[in-house]
N, C-alpha and C positions, 0 to 999 in steps of 0.2 A: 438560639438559646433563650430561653424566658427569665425575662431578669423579677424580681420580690422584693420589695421595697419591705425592711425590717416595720410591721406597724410599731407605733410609737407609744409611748410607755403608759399615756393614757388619753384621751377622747370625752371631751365633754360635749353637751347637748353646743348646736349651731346654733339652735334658734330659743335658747331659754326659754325668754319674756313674751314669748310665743304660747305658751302652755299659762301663764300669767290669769286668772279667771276661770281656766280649764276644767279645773279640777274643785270638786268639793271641798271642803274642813273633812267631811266625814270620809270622804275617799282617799287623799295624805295621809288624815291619821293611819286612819284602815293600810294603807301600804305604806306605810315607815314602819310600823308595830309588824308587819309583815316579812320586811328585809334580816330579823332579826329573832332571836328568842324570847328576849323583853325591850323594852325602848320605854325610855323616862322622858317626861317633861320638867324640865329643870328652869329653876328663875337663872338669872345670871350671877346670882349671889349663891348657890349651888344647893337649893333648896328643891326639893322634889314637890312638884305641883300636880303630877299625873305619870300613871305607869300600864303598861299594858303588858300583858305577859303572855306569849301565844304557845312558852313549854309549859306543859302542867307539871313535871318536875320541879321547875324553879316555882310555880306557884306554892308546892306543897313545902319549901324551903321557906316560905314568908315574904317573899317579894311583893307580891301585891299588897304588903301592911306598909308598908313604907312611904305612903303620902303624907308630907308634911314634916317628913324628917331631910336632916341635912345627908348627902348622896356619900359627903365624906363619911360619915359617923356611920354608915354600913359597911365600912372598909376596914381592911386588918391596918392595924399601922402602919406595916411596909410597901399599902397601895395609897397613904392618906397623899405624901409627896405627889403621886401620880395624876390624882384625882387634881391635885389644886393646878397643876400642869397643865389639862383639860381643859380645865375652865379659865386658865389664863389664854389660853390656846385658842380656845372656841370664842372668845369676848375680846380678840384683838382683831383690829383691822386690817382685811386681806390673810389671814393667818389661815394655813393649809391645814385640816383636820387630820390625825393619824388615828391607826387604831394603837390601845394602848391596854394589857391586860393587867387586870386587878383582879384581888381574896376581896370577895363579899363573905362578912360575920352570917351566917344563916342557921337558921335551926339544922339540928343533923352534921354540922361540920361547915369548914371554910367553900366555896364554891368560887371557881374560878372563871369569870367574863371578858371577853373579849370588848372592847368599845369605842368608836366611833361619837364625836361627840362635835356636834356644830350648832350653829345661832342659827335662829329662826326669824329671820330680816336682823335689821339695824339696830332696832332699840329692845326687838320680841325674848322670847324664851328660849331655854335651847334645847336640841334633841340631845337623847346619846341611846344609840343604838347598838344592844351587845347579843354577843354569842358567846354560848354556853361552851368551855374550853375542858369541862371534865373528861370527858372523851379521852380528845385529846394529851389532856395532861396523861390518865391515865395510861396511853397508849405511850407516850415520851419515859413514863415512870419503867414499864416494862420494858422498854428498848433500853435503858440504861441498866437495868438488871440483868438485862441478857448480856451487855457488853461487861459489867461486874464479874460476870460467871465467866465468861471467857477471857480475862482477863487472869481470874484466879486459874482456870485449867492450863493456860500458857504458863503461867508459874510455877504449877506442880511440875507441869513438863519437862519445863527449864531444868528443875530441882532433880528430877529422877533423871532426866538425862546427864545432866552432871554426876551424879552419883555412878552412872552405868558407866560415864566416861572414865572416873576416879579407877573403880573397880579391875575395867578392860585394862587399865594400863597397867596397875599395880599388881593384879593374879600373877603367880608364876607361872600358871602352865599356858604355853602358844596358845592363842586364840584368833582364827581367820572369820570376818566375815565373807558368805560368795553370795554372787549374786545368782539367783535359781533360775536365771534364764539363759544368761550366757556365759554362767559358771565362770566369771573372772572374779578376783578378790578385791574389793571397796572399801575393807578393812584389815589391817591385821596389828597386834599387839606388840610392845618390844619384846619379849618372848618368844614371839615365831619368827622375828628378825634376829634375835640371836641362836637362835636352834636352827637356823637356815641361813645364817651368817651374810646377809646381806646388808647392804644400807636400808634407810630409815626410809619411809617412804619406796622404795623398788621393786616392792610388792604388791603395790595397787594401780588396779587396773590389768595385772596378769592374769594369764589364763592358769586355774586351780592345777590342772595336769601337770604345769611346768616343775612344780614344786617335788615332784620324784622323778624316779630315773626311768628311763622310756621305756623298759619291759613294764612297769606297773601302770602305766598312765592309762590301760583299758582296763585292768581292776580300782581305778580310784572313781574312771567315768563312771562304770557300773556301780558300783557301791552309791555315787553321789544320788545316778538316776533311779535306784534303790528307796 
């Protein structure tokens, strides 16, 4: 049997400091701005020093104006908490970066970014690296709408089942349901329990036939498969 060791939750570079001189300024930039739909250059004090924006959607939002403003002050209120979170996050030592989504204020409406947010060495600047979650939100918006609507159809359901139940039991006149395959009865009313004088319940699950006397039960078949 071939045994699979579960791989482990995540894998980082073996050799880092290996890649250390490796790479350009202009080659990191060029691929951080690349992992992303926009990625800020932020002081530590959370001042936006640089921004690269590789959706032309978000640039048509105003994103690329925003050098020089604080990262919090393009947030809706309910992401400013978030934002200071990041930067407490990103500016503490050994501290693990998450992604964390925040409302960016933007022309046309609020716009919602996913972000990734870390120092850039020891004392340097930091990135934060986001993804554009419109989509998605919109996609979550419509999944809950649909579960709305079927929510509200279980309900009428419920409501006119109930009523059909009220109705079946209160009508006076006998009411059998059969089932059209194997013609035994699944339901019947207390009405055709007393017009057929049996117990409550002793009718379901019979076969429709039994319910007359045995010269008719080949005109009731016929009539049914009629």
């Amino acid at each position: 049997m071939n045994m699979h060791n579960a791989p482990p939750g995540k894998t980082p570079f073996a050799s880092a400091d290996s890649m250390t001189g490796a790479l350009s300024a202009g080659i990191a930039a060029n691929m951080l701005a690349a992992v992303g739909d926009v990625a800020f250059i932020i002081s530590p004090e959370g001042a936006i020093l640089d921004i690269a924006v590789s959706d032309g959607d978000l640039a048509k939002h105003g994103f690329a104006n925003w050098v020089g403003s604080a990262l919090i002050d393009t947030v809706t209120v309910e992401s400013r908490v978030k934002i200071d979170d990041m930067l407490t996050e990103a500016t503490k030592p050994g501290g693990a970066p998450r992604w964390r989504q925040v409302n960016h204020i933007a022309s046309g409406g609020d716009v919602a970014v996913r972000y990734l947010m870390m120092a850039l060495g020891a004392e340097g600047p930091l990135i934060a690296i986001g993804r554009d979650m419109r989509a998605t939100a919109a996609l979550q918006q419509r999944l809950l709408q649909s579960q709305q609507s079927i929510e509200r159809d279980y309900i009428r359901l419920r409501q006119a089942e109930t009523r059909y139940r009220v109705l079946f039991d209160v009508v006076s006149e006998p009411v059998l349901i059969v089932d059209a395959d194997d013609r035994r009865i699944s339901e019947a009313n207390p009405a055709a329990y007393r017009l057929l004088d049996v117990d409550a319940g002793e009718l379901i699950g019979a076969p429709i036939q039994t319910i007359v006397a045995p010269e008719h039960r080949d005109d009731l078949v016929a009539y049914l498969g009629a």
